[in-house]
MARBA-3410 file (N, C-alpha, C, O; in Angstrom, 1 decimal):
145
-6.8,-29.5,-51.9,-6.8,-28.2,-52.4,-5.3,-27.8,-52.7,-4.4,-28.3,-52.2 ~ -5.2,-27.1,-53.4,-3.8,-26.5,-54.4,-3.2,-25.5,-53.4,-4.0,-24.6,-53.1 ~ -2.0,-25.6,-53.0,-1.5,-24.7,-52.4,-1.3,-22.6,-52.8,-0.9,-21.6,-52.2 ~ -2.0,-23.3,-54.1,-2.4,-21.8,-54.3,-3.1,-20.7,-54.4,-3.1,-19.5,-54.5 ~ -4.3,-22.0,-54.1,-6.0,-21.5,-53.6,-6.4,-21.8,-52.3,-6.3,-23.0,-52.0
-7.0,-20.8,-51.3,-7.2,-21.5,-50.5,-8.9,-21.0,-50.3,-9.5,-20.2,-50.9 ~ -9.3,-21.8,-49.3,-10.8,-21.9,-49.0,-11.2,-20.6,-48.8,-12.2,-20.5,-48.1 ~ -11.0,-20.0,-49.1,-11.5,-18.2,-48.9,-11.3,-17.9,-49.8,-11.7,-16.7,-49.8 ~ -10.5,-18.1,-51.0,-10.8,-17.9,-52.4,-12.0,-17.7,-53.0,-12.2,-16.8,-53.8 ~ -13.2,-18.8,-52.4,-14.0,-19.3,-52.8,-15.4,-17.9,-52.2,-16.4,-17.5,-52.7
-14.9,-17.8,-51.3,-16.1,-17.1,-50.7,-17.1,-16.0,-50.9,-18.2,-15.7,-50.3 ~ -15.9,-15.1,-52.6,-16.9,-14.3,-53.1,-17.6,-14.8,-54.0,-18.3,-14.0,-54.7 ~ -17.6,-16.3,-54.3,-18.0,-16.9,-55.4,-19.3,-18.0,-55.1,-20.2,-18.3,-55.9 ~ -19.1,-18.4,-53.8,-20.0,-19.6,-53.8,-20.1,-19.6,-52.2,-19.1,-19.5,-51.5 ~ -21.4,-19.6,-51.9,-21.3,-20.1,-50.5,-20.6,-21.3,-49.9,-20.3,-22.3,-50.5
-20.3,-21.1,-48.7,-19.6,-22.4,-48.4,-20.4,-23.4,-48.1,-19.6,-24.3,-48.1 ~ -21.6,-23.9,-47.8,-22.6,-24.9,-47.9,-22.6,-25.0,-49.0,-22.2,-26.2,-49.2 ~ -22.8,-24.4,-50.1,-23.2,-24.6,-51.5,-22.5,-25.6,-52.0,-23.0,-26.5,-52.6 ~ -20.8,-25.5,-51.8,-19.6,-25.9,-52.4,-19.6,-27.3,-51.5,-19.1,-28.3,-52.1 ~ -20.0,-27.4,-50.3,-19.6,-28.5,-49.8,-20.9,-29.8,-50.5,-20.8,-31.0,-50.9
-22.1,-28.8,-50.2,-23.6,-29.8,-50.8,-23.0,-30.3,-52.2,-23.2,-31.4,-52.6 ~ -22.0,-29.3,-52.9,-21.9,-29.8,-54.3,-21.0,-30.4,-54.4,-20.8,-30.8,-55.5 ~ -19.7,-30.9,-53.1,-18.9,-31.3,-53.0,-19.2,-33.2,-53.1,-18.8,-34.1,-53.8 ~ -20.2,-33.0,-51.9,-21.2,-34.4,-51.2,-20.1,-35.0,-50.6,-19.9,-36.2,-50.7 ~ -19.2,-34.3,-49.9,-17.9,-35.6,-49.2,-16.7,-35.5,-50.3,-15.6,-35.5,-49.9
-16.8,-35.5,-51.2,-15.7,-35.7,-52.2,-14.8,-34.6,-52.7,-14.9,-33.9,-53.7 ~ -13.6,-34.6,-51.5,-13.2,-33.4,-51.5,-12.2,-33.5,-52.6,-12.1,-32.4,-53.1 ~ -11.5,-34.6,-53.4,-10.9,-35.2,-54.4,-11.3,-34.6,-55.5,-10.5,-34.5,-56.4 ~ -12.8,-33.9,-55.8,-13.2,-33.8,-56.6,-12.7,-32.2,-57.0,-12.4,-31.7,-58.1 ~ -12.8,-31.7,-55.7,-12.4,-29.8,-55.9,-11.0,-29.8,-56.0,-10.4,-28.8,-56.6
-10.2,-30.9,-55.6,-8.4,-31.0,-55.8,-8.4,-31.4,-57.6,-7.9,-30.7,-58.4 ~ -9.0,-32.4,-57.8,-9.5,-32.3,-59.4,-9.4,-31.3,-60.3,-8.6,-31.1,-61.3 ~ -10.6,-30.4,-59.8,-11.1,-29.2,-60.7,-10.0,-28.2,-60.6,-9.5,-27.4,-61.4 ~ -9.6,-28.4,-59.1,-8.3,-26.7,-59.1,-7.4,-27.4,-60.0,-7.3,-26.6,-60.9 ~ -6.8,-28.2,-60.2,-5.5,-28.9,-60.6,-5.6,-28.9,-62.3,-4.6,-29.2,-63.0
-7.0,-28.7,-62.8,-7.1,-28.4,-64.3,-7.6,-27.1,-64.9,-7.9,-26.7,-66.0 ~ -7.8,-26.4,-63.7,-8.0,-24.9,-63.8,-6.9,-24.3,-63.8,-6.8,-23.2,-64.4 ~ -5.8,-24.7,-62.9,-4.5,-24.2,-62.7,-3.8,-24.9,-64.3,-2.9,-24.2,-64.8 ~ -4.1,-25.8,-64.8,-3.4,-26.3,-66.3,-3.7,-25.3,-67.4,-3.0,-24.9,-68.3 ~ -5.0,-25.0,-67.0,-5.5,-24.4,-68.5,-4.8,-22.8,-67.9,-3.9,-22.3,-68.6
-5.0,-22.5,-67.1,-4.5,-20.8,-66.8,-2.5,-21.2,-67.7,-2.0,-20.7,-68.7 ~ -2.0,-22.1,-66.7,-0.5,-22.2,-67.1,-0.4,-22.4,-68.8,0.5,-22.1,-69.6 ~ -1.3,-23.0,-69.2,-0.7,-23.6,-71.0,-1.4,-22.1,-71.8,-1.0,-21.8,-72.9 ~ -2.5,-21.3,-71.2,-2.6,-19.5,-71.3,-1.6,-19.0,-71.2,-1.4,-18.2,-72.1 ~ -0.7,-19.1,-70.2,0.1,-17.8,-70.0,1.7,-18.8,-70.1,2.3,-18.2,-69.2
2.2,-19.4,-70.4,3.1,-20.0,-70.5,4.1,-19.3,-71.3,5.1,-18.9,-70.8 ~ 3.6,-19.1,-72.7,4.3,-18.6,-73.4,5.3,-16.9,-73.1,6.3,-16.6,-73.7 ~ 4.9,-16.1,-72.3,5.2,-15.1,-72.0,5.4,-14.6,-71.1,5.9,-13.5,-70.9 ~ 4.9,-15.7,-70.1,4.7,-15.2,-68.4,5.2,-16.7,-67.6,5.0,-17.8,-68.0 ~ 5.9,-16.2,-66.4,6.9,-16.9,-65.6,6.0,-17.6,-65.1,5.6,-17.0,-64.1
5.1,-19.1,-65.2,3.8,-19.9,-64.6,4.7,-20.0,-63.2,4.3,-19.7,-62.1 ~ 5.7,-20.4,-63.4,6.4,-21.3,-61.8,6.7,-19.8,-60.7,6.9,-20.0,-59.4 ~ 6.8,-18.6,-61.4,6.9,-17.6,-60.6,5.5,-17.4,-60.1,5.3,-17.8,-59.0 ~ 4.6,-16.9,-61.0,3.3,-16.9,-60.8,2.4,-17.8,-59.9,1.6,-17.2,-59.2 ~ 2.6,-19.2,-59.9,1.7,-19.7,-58.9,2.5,-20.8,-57.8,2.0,-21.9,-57.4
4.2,-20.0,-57.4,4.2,-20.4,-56.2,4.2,-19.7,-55.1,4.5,-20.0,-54.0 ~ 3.6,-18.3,-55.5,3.5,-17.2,-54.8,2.3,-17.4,-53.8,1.3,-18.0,-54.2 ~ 2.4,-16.8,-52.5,1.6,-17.1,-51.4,0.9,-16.1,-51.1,1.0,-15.1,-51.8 ~ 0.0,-16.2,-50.1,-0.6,-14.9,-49.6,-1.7,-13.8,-50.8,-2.4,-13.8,-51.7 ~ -1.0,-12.9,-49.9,-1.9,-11.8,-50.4,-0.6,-11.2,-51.8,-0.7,-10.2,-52.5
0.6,-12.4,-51.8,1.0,-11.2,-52.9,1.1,-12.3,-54.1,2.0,-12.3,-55.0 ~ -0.3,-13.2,-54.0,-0.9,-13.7,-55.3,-1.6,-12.6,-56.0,-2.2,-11.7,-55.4 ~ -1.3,-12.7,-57.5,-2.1,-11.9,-58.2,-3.7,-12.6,-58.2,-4.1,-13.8,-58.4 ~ -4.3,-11.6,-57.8,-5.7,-11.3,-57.4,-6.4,-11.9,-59.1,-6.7,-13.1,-59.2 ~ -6.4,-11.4,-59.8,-6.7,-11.7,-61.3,-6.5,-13.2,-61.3,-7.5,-14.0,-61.4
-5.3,-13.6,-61.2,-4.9,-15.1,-61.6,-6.0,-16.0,-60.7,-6.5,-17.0,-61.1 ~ -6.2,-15.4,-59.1,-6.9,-15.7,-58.5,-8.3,-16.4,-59.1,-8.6,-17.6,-59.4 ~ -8.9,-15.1,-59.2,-10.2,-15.1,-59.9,-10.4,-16.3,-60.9,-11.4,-17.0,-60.8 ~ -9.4,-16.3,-61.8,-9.6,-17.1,-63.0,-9.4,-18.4,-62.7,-9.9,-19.1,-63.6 ~ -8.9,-19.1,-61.6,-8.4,-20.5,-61.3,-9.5,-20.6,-60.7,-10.2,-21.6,-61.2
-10.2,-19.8,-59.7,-11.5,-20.1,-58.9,-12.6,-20.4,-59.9,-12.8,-21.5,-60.4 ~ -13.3,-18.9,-60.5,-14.1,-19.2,-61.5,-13.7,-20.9,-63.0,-14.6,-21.7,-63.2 ~ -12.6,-21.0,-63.5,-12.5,-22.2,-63.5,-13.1,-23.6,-63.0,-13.7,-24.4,-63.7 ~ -12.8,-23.5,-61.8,-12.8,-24.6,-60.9,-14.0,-24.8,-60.2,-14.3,-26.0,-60.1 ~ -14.5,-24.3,-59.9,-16.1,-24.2,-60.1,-17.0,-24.3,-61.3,-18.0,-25.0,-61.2
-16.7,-23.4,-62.8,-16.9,-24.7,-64.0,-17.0,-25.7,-63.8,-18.1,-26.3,-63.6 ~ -15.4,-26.4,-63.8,-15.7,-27.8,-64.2,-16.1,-28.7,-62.9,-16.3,-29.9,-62.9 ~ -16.2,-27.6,-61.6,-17.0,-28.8,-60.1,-18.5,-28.8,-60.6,-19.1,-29.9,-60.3 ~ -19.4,-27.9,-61.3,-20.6,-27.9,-62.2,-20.9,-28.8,-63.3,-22.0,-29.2,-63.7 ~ -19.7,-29.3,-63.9,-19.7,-30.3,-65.0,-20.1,-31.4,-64.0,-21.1,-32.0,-64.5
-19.9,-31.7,-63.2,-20.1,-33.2,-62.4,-21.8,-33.3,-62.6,-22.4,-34.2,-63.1 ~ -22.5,-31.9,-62.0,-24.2,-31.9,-62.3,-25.0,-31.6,-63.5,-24.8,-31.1,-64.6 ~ -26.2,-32.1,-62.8,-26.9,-31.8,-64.4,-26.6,-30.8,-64.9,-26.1,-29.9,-64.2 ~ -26.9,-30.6,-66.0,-26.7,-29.0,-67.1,-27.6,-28.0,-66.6,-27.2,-26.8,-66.3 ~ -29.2,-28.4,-66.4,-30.0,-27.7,-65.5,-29.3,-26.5,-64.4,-29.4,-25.3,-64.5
-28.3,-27.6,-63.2,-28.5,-27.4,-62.3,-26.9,-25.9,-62.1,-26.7,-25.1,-61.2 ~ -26.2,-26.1,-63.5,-25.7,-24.9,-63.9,-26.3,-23.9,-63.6,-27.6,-23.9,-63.6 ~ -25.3,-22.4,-62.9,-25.9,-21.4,-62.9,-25.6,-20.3,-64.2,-24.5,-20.6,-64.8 ~ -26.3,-19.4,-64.6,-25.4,-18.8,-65.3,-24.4,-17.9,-65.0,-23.5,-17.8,-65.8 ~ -24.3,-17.5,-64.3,-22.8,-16.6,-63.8,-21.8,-17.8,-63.7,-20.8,-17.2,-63.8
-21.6,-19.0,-63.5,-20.9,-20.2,-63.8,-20.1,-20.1,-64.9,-18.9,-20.1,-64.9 ~ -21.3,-20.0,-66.1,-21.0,-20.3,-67.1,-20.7,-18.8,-68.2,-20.1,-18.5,-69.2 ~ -21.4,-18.1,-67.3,-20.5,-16.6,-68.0,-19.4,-16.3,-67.6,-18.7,-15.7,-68.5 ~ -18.7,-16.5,-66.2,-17.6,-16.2,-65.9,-16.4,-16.8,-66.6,-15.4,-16.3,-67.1 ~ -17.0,-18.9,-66.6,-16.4,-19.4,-67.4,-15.8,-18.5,-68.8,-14.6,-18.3,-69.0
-16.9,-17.9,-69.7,-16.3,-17.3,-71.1,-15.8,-16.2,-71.1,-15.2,-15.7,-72.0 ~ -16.2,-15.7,-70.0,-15.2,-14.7,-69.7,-13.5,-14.8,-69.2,-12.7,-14.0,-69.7 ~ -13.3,-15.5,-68.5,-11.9,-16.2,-68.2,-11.6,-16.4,-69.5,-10.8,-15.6,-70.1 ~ -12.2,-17.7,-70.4,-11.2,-18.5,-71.6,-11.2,-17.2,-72.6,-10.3,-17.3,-73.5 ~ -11.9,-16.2,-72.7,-12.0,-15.4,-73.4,-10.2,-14.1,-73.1,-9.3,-13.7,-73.8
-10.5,-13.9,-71.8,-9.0,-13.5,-71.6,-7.8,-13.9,-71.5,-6.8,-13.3,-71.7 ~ -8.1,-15.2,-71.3,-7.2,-16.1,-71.5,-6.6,-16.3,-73.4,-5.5,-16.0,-74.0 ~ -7.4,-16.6,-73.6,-7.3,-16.3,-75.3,-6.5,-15.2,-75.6,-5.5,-15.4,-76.3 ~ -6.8,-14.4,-75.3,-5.9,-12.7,-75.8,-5.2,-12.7,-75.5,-4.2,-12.5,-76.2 ~ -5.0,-13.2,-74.1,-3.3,-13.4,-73.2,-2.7,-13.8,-74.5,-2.0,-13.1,-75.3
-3.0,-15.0,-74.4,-2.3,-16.2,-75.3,-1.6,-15.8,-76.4,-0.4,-15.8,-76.8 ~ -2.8,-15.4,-77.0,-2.5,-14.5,-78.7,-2.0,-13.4,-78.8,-2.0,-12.8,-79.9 ~ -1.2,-12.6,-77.3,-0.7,-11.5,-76.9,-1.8,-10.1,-77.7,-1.4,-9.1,-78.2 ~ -2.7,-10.5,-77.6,-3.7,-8.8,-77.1,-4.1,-8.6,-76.5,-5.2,-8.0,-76.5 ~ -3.5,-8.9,-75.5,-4.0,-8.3,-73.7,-3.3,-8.9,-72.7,-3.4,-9.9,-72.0
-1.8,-7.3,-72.7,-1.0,-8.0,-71.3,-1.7,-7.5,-70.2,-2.5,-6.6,-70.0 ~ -1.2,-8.7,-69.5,-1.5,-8.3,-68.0,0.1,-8.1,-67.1,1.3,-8.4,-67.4 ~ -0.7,-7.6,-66.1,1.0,-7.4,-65.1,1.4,-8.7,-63.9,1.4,-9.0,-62.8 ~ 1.8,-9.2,-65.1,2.6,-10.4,-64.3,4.4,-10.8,-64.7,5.1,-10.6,-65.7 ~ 4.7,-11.5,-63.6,5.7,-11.8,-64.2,6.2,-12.6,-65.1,6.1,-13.8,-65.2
7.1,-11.6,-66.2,7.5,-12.4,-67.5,8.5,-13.4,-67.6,9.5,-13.5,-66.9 ~ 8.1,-14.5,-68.8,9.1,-15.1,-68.8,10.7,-14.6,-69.3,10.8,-13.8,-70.3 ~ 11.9,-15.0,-68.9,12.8,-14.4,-69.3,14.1,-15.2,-69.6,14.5,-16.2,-69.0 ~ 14.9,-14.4,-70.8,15.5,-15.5,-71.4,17.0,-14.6,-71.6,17.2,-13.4,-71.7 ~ 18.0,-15.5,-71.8,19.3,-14.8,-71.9,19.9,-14.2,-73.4,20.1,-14.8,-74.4
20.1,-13.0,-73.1,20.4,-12.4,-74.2,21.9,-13.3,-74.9,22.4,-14.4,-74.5 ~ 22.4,-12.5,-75.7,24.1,-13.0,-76.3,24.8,-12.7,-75.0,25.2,-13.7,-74.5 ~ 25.1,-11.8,-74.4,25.3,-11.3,-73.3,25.9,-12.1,-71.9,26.9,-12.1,-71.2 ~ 24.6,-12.8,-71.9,24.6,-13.5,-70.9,23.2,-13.3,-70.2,22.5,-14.2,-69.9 ~ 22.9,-11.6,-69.8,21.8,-11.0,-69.5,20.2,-11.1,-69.4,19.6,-10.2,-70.1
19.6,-11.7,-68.8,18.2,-11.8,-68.4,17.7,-10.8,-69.4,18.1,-9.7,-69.6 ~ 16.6,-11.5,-70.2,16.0,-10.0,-71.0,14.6,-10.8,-70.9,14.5,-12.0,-71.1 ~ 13.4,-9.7,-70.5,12.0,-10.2,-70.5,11.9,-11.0,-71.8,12.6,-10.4,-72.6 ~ 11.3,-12.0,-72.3,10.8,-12.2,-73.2,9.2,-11.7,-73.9,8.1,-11.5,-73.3 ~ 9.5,-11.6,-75.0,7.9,-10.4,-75.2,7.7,-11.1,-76.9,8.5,-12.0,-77.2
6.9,-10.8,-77.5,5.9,-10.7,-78.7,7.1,-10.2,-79.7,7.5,-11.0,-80.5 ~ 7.6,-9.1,-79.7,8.3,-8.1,-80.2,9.3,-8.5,-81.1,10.2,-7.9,-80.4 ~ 9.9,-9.0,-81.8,11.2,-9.1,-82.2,12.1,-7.9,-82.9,11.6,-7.2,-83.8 ~ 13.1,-7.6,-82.5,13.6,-6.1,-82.7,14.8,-6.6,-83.8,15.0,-7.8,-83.9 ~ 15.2,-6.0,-84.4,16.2,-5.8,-85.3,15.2,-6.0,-86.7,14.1,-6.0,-87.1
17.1,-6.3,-87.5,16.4,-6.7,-88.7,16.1,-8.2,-89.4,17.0,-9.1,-89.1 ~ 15.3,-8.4,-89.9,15.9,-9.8,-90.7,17.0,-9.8,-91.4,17.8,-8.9,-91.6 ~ 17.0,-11.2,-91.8,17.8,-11.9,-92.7,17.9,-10.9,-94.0,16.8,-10.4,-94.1 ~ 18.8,-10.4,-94.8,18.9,-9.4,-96.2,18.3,-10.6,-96.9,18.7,-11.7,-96.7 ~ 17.5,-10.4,-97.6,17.4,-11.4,-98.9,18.5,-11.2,-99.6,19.1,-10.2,-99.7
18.9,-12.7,-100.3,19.8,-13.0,-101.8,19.6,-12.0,-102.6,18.5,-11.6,-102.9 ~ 20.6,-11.5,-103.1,20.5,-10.9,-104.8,20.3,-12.1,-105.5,20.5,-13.2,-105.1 ~ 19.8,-11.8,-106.7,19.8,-12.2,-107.9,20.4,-12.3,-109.0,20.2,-13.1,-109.9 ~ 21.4,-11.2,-109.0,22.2,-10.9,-109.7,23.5,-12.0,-110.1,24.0,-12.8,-109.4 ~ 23.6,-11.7,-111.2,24.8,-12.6,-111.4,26.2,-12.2,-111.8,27.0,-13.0,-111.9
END
């Protein structure tokens, strides 16, 4: 298990018999699923948001949201191992609901409050990095001769 999820993560989501019956002993399998639910959230929010700030954080002062999305994740793809049948749909709704916020993140139409990534001005100075670019461009060339 990922030191950023822990087994009570799980508990508004899935019974804990459920997870283990679907587990069958193969605990390799849920270190699997968290470890590519945690890839897809980081290469989502990478571009804008501090990933290494974000998920070495402990406790209760994980963001709850990030939570959610790595769990629902990871239970996806621990469902991929069984038949398609045996999918529930709240599985697979939560799934498109995650890649769907995730997408916005990405495409910057929908911040969330996390920590940003941040980069040094001319200065020297930490400055959030954002979407935004401020000033002016480049003047275009005259033509003139």
């Amino acid at each position: 298990m990922s030191t950023f999820i822990s087994a009570d993560d799980y508990k508004p989501f899935i019974k804990d018999r459920n997870l283990q019956q679907m587990l069958d002993g193969e605990s390799i399998a849920l270190d699997q699923a968290e470890d590519t639910a945690i890839t897809t959230v980081k290469d989502a929010l990478f571009q804008w948001y501090n990933t290494d700030a974000i998920f070495s954080t402990t406790g209760d002062a994980r963001p709850k949201q990030v939570i959610r999305w790595v769990v629902c994740l990871s239970l996806y793809y621990l469902y991929e191992r069984l038949p398609a049948a045996v999918m529930p749909d709240r599985i697979k709704n939560n799934y498109d609901e995650v890649m769907r916020w995730l997408l916005d993140i990405e495409d910057g139409k929908k911040p969330v409050d996390l920590p940003h990534k941040q980069s040094a001005d001319g200065t020297g100075t930490l400055q959030d990095k954002t979407k935004f670019r401020w000033g002016n461009s480049i003047k275009p060339r005259s033509h003139e001769f």
